[in-house]
KOLBARO-657264 format. One record per residue (C-alpha): x negated, y negated, z; residue in one letter; residue number from 1. Coordinates in steps of 0.05 Angstrom, whole numbers. Each point is the difference from the previous one (the first is absolute). Layout:
N
px:X | py:Y | pz:Z | code:a | pos:NUM $
...
This chain:
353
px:-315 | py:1012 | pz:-460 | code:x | pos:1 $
px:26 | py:-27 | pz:-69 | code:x | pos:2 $
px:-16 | py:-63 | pz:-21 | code:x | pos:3 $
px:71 | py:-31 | pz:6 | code:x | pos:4 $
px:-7 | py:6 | pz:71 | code:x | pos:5 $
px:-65 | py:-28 | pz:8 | code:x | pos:6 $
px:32 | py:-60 | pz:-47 | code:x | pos:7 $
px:64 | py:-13 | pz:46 | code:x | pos:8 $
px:-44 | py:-6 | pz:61 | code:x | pos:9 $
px:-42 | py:-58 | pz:-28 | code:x | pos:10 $
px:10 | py:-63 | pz:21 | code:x | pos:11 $
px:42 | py:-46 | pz:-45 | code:x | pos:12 $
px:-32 | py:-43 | pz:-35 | code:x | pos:13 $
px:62 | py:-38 | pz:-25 | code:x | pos:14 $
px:-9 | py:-66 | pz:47 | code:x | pos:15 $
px:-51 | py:-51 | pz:-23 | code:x | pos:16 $
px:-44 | py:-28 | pz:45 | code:x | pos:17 $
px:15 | py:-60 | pz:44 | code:x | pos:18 $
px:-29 | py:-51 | pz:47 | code:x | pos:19 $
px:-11 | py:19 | pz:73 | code:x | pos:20 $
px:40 | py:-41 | pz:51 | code:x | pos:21 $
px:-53 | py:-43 | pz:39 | code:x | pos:22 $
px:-15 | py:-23 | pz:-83 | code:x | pos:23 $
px:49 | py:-65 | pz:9 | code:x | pos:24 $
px:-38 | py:-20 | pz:63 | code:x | pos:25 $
px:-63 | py:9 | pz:-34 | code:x | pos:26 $
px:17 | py:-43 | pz:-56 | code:x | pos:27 $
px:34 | py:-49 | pz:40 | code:x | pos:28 $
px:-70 | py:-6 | pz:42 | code:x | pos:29 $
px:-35 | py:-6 | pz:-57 | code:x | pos:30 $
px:40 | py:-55 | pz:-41 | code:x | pos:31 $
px:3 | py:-36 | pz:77 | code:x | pos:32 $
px:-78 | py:6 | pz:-8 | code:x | pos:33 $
px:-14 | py:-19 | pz:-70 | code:x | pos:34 $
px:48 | py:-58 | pz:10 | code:x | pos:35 $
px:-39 | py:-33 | pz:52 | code:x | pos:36 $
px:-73 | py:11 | pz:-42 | code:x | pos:37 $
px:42 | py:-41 | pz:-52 | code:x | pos:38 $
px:30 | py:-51 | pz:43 | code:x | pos:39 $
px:-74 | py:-15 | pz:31 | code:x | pos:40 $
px:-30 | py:3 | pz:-73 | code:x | pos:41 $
px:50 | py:-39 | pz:-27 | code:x | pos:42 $
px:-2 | py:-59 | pz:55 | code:x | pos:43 $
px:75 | py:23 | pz:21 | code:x | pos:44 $
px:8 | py:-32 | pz:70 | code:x | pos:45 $
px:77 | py:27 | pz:4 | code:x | pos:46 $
px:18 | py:62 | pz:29 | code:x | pos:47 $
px:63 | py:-4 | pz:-36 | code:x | pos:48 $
px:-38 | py:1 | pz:-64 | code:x | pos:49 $
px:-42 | py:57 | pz:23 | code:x | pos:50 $
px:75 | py:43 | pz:22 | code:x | pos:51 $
px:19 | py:-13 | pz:-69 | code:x | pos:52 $
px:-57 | py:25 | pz:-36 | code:x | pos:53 $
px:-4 | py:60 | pz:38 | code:x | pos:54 $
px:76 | py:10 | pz:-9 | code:x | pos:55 $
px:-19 | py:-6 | pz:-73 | code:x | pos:56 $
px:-55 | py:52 | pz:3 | code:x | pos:57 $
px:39 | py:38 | pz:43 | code:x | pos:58 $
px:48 | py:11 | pz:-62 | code:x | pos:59 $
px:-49 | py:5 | pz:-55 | code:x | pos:60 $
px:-41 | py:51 | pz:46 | code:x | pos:61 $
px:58 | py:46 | pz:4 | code:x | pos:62 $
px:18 | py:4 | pz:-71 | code:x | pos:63 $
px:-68 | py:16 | pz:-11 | code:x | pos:64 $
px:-19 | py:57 | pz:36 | code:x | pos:65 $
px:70 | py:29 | pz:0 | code:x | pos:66 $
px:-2 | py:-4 | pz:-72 | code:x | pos:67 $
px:-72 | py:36 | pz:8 | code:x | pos:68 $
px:19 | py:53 | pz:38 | code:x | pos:69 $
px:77 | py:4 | pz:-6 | code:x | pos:70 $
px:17 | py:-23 | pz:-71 | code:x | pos:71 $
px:37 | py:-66 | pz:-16 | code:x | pos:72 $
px:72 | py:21 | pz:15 | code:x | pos:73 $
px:-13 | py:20 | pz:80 | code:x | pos:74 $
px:-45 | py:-65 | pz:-3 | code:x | pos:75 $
px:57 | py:-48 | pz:-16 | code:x | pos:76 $
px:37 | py:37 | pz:50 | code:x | pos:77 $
px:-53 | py:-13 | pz:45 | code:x | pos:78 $
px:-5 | py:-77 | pz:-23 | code:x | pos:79 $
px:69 | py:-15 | pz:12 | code:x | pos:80 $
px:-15 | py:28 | pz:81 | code:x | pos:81 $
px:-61 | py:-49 | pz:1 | code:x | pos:82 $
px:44 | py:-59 | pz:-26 | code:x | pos:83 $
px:52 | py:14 | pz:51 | code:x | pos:84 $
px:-51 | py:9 | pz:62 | code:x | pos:85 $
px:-25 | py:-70 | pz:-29 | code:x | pos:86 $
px:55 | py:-38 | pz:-6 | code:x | pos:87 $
px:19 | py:25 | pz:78 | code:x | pos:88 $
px:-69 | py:-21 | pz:30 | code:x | pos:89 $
px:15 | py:-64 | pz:-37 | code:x | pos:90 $
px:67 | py:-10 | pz:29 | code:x | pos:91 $
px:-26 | py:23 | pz:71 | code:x | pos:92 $
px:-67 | py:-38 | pz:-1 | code:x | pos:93 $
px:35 | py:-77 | pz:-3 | code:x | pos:94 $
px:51 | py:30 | pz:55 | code:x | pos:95 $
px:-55 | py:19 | pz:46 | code:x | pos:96 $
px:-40 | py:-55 | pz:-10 | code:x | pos:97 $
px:53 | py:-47 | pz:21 | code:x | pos:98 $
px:20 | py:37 | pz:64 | code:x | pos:99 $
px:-71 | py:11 | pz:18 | code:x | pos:100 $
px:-16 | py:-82 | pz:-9 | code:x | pos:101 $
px:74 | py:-16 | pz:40 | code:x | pos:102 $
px:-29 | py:46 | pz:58 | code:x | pos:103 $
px:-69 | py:-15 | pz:1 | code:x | pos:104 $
px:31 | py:-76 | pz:4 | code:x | pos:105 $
px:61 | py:19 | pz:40 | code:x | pos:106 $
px:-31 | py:29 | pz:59 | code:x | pos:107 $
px:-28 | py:-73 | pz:25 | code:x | pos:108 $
px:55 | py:-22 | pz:29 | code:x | pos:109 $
px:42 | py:55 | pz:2 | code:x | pos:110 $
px:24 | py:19 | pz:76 | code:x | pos:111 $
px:52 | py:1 | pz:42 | code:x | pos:112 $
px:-7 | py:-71 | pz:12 | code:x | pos:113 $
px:5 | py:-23 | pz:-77 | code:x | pos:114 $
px:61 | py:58 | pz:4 | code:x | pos:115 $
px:40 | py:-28 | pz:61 | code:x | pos:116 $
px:-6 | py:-81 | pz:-7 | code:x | pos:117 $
px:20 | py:-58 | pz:-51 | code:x | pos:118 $
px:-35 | py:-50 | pz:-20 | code:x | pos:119 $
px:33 | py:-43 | pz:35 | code:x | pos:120 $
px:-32 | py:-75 | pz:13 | code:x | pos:121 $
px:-71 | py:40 | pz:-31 | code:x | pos:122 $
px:-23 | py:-42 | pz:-63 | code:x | pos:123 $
px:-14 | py:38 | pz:-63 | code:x | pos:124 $
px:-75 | py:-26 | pz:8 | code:x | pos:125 $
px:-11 | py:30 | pz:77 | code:x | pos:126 $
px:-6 | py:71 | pz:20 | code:x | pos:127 $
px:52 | py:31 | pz:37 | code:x | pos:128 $
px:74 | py:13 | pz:-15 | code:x | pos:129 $
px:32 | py:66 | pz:-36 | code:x | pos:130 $
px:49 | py:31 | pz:-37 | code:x | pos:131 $
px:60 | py:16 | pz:52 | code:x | pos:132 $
px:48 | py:-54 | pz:-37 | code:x | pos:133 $
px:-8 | py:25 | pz:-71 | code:x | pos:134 $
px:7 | py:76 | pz:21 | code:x | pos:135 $
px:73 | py:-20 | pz:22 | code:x | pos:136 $
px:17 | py:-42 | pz:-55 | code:x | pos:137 $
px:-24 | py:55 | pz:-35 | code:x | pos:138 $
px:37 | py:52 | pz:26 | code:x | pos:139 $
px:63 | py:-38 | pz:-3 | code:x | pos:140 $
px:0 | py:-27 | pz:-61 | code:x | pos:141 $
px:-20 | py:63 | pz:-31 | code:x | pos:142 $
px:53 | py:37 | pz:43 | code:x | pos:143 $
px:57 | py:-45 | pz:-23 | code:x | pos:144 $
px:-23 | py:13 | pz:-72 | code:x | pos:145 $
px:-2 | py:72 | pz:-4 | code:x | pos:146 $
px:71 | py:5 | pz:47 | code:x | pos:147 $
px:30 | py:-47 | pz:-59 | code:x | pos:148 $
px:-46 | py:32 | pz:-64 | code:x | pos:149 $
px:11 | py:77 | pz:19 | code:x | pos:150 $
px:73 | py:8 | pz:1 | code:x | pos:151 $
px:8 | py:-37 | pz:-60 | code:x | pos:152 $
px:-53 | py:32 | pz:-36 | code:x | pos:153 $
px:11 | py:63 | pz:20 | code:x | pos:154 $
px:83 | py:-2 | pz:-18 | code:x | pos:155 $
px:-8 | py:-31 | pz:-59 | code:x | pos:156 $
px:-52 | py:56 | pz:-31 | code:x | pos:157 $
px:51 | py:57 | pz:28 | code:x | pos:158 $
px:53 | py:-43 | pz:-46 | code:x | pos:159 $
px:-47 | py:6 | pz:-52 | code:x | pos:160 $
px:-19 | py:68 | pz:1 | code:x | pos:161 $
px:67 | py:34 | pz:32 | code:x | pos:162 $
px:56 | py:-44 | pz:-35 | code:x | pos:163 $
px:-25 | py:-53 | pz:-49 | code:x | pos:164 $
px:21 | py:1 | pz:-66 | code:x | pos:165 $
px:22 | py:-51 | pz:-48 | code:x | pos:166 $
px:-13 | py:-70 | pz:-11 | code:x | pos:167 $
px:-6 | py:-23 | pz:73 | code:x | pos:168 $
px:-60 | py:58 | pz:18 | code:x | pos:169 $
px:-43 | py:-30 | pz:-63 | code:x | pos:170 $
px:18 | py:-71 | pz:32 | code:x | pos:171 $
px:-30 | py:25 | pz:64 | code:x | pos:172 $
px:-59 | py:31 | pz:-27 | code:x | pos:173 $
px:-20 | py:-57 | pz:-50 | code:x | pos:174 $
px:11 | py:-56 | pz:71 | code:x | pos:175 $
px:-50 | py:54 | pz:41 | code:x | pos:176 $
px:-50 | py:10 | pz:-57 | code:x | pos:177 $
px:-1 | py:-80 | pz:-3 | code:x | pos:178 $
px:-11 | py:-7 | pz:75 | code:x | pos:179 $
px:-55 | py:48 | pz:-4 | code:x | pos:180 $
px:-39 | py:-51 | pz:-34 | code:x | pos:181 $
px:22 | py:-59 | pz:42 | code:x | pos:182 $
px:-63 | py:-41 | pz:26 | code:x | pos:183 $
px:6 | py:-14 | pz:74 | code:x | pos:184 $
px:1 | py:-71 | pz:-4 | code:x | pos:185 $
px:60 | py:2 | pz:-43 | code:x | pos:186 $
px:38 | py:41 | pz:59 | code:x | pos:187 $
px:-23 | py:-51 | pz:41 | code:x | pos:188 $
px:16 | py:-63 | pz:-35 | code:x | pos:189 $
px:68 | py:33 | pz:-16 | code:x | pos:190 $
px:10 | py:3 | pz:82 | code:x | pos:191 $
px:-29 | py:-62 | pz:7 | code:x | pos:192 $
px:52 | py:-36 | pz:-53 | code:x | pos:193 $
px:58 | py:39 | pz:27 | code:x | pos:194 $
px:-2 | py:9 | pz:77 | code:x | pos:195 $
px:-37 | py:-55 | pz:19 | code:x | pos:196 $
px:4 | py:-61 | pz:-41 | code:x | pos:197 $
px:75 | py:19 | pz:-27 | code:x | pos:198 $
px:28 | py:29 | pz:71 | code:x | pos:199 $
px:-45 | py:-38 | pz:39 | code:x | pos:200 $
px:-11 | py:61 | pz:42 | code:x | pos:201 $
px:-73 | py:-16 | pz:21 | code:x | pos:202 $
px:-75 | py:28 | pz:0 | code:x | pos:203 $
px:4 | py:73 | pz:36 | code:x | pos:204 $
px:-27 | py:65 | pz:1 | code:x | pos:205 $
px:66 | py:19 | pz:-19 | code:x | pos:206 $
px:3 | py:-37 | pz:-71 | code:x | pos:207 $
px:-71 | py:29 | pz:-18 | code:x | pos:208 $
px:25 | py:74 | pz:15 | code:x | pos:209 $
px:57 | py:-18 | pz:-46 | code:x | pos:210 $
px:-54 | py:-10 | pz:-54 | code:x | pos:211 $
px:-36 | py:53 | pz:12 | code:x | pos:212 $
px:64 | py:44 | pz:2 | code:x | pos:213 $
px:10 | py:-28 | pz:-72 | code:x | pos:214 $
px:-74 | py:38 | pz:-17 | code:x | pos:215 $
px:17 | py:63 | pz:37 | code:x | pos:216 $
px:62 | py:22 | pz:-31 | code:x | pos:217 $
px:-24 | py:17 | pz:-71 | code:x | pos:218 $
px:-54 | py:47 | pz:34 | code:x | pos:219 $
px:46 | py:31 | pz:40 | code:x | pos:220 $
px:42 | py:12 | pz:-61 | code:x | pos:221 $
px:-37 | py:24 | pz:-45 | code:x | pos:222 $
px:-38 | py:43 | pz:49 | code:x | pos:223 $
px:63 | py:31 | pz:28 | code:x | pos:224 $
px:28 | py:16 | pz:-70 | code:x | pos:225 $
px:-50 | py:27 | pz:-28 | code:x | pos:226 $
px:-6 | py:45 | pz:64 | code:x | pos:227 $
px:79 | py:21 | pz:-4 | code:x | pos:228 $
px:-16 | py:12 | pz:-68 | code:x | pos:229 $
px:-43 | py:59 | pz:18 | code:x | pos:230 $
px:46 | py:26 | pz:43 | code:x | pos:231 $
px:30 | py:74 | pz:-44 | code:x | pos:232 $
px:59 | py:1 | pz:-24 | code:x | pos:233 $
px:18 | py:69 | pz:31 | code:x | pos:234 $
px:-1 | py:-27 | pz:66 | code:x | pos:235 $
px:53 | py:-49 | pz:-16 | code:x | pos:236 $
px:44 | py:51 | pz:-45 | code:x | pos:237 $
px:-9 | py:42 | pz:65 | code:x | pos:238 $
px:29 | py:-40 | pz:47 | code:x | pos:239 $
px:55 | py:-21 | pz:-47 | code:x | pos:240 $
px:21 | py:71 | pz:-13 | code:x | pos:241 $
px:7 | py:6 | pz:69 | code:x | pos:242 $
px:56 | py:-60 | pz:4 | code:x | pos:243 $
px:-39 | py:-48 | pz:33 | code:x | pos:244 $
px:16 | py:-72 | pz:-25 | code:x | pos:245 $
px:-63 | py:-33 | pz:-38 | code:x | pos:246 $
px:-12 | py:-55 | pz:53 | code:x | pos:247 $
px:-11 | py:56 | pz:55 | code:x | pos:248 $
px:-39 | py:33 | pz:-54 | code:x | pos:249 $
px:-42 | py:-60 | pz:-3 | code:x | pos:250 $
px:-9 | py:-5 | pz:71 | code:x | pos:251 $
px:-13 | py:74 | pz:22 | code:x | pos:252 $
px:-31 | py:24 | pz:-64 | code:x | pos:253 $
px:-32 | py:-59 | pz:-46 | code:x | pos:254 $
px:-24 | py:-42 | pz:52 | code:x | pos:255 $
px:-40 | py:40 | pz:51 | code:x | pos:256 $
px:-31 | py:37 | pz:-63 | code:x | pos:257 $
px:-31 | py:-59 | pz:-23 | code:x | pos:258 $
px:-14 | py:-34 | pz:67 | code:x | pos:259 $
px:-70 | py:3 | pz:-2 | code:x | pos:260 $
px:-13 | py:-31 | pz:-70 | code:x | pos:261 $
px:56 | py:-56 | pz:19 | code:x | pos:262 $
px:-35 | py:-18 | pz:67 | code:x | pos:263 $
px:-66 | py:-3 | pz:-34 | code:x | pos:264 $
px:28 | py:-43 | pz:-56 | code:x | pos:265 $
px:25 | py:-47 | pz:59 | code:x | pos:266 $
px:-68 | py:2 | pz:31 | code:x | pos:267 $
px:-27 | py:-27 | pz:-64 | code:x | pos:268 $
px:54 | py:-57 | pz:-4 | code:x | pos:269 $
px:-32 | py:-14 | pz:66 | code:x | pos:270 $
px:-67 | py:1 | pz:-19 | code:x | pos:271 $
px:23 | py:-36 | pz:-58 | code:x | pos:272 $
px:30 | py:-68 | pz:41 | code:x | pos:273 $
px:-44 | py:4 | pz:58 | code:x | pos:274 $
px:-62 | py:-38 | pz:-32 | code:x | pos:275 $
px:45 | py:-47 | pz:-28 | code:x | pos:276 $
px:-21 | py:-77 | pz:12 | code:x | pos:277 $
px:41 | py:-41 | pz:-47 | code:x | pos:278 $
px:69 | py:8 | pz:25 | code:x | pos:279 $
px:-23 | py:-8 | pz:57 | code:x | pos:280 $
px:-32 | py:-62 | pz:-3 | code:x | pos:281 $
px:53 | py:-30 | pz:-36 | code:x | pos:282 $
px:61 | py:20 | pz:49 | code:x | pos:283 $
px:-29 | py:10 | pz:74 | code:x | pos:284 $
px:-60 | py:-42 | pz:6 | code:x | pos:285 $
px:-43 | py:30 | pz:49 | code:x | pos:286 $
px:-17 | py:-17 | pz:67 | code:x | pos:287 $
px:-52 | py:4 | pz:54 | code:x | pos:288 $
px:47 | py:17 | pz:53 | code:x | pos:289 $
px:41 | py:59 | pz:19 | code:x | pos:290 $
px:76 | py:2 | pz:-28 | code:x | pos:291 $
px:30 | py:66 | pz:8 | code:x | pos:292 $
px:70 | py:-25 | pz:-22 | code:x | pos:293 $
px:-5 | py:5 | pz:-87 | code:x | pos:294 $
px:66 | py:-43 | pz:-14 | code:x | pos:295 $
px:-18 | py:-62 | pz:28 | code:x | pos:296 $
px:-63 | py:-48 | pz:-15 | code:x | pos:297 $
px:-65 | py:22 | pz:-30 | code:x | pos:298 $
px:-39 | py:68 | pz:9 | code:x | pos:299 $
px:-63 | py:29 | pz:-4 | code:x | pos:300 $
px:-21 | py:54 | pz:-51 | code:x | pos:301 $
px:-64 | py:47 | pz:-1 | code:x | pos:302 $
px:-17 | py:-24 | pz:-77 | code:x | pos:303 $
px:25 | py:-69 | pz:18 | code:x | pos:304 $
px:-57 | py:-1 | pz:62 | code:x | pos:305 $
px:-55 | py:24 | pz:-41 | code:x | pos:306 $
px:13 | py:-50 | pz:-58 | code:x | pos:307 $
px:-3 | py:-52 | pz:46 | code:x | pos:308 $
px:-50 | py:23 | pz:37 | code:x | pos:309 $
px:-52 | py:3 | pz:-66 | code:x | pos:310 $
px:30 | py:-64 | pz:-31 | code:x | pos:311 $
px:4 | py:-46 | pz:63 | code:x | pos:312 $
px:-67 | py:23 | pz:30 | code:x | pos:313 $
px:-44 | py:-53 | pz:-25 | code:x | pos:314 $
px:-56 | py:46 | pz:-2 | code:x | pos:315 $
px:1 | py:26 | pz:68 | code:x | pos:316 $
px:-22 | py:72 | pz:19 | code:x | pos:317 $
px:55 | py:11 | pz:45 | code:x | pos:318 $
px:65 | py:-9 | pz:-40 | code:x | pos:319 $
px:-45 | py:47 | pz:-43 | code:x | pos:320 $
px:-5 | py:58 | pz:46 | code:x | pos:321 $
px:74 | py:-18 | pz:20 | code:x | pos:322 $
px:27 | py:4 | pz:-79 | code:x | pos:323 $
px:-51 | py:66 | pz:-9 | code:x | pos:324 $
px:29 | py:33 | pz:68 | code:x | pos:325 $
px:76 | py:-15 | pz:-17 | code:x | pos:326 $
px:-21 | py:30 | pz:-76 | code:x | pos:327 $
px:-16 | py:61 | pz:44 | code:x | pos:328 $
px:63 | py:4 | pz:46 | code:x | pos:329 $
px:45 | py:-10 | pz:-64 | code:x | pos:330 $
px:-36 | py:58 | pz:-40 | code:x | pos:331 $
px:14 | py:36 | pz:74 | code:x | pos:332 $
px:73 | py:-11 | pz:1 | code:x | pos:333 $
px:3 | py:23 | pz:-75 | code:x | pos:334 $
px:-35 | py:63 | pz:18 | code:x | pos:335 $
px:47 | py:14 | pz:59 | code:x | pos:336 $
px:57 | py:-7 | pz:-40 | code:x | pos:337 $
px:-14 | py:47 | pz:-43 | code:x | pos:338 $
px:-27 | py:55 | pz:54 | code:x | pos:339 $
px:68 | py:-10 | pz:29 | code:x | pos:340 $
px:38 | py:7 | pz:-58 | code:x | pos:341 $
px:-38 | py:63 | pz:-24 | code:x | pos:342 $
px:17 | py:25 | pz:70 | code:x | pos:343 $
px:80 | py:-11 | pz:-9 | code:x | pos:344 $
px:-9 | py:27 | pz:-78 | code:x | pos:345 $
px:-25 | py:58 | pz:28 | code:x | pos:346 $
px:44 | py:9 | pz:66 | code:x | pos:347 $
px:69 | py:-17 | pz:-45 | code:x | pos:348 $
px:-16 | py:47 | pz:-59 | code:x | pos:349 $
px:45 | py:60 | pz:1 | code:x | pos:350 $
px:-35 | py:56 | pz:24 | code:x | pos:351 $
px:29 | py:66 | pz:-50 | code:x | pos:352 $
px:-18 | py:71 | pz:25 | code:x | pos:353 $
């Protein structure tokens, strides 16, 4: 056999060498360890200060050995993975924390009972009472903001994308970029000045779902734009060639493409004015009783009950629990929105074969 053969059936040699795949865990572990020998050394009685450190070594321990074993250009390769897994667990660990402490708090009082009653004649000092009257001023005023918020938002951003040009679309866009950045109290006190003290229209649910229809809208129109933005060209030049007029183009062909991106834009508008408390406060009140009818006299609000709950409690244990367990139900109804609105995303997106 000639040597050129016995040379083409070597292995080649050509890729360097490289860190084996457990080797992040094992340096993680490590920096987790050394952190904690330096938090006890040092007299650290945070956790958060030990997280940080071993974030830090985390980092430092990476570039090192990969630039051991790898060489420095797969190691800042490698470094810029690290920073990106820590800058997650950062985001995530706050997030977790916070659900964790509204459950562990939460699940007191939280039944069927706090669920399915008011609180009624119950003083904010004495156990008892629930929820059942700020889930329906919830639901209604929320309701009446997104019927009012989504069909403006969502026509106004196919104007934008489909047919503005000119002087009036910048107009538009500047008014929606400014509302973007519109505190809620302003929305509120805006409401406040107009419906109620000018038309003399009264405290409702009504007037605060106009206020928080006044937050929604920019969401929704900026979240539907930039979603009918992505929609191809080709799809619309399609449809066009065809002779179909552009607003049935819109309908049939722009629209249920980027359905699921608009609906979970929506969702986020929802999220977005369903903790709100100021507008609220300022336009319908609150109230201890049950009011299912939103244009007429004051209404209760899930963010409105647990403010009052933790600011009117006078230190009792009960309106505690209460404002920790209706914390709970609210994160709930945000989480059921958007299961339900991933579930319509994904039953209204075109199906192509």
């Amino acid at each position: 056999m000639s040597n050129a053969a016995v040379t083409d059936k070597r292995p080649s040699t050509l890729r360097g060498a490289s860190l084996p795949k457990w080797s992040p865990w094992a340096i993680a572990a490590g920096s987790v360890a050394l952190a904690v020998v330096i938090g006890v050394l040092g007299g650290l009685g945070s956790k958060v200060q030990w997280g940080l450190i071993a974030a830090l070594l985390f980092v430092l321990g990476t570039y090192a050995v990969a630039a051991k074993v790898e060489g420095r250009r797969q190691a800042k390769d490698r470094v810029a993975t690290s920073l990106v897994w820590v800058c997650f667990l950062i985001a995530v660990v706050p997030l977790a924390s916070l659900i964790w402490e509204t459950v562990k708090r939460g699940v007191k009082v939280f039944d069927v009972y706090f669920l399915t009653h008011s609180m009624g004649v119950v003083a904010d000092t004495e156990t008892g009472g629930g929820i059942y009257h700020a889930i329906i001023g919830t639901l209604e005023q929320v309701g009446i903001a997104t019927l009012i918020a989504v069909p403006i938002g969502v026509l106004t951003a196919i104007y934008l994308v489909e047919y503005g040009r000119g002087r009036l679309a910048k107009a538009v866009t500047f008014f929606v970029d400014v509302m973007t950045g519109i505190p809620s109290i302003v929305a509120g006190l805006f409401v406040l000045s107009f419906w109620i003290l000018i038309l003399d229209m009264g405290y409702s649910g009504f007037a605060g779902s106009l206020a928080l229809s006044i937050l929604m809208m920019p969401v929704v129109v900026r979240s539907t734009e930039e979603m009918l933005k992505l929609v191809p060209n080709e799809l619309r030049e399609a449809s066009l060639a065809l002779g179909i007029p552009k607003w049935r183009t819109i309908l049939k062909v722009v629209l249920p493409t980027s359905i699921g991106g608009i609906t979970t834009g929506v969702m986020l508008a929802v999220a977005r004015i369903t903790g709100e408390t100021a507008p609220v406060l300022l336009l319908v009140w609150g109230t201890n009783f049950i009011n299912t009818n939103p244009f007429s006299d004051p209404q209760a609000s899930l963010p409105l009950y647990i403010y009052q709950q933790y600011a009117n409690s006078a230190g009792s244990g009960a309106a505690y629990d209460r404002a920790w367990a209706a914390a709970l139900a609210l994160i709930a109804f945000v989480m059921i929105l958007n299961l339900a609105a991933r579930g319509i995303a994904r039953w209204k997106a075109p199906r192509y074969r």
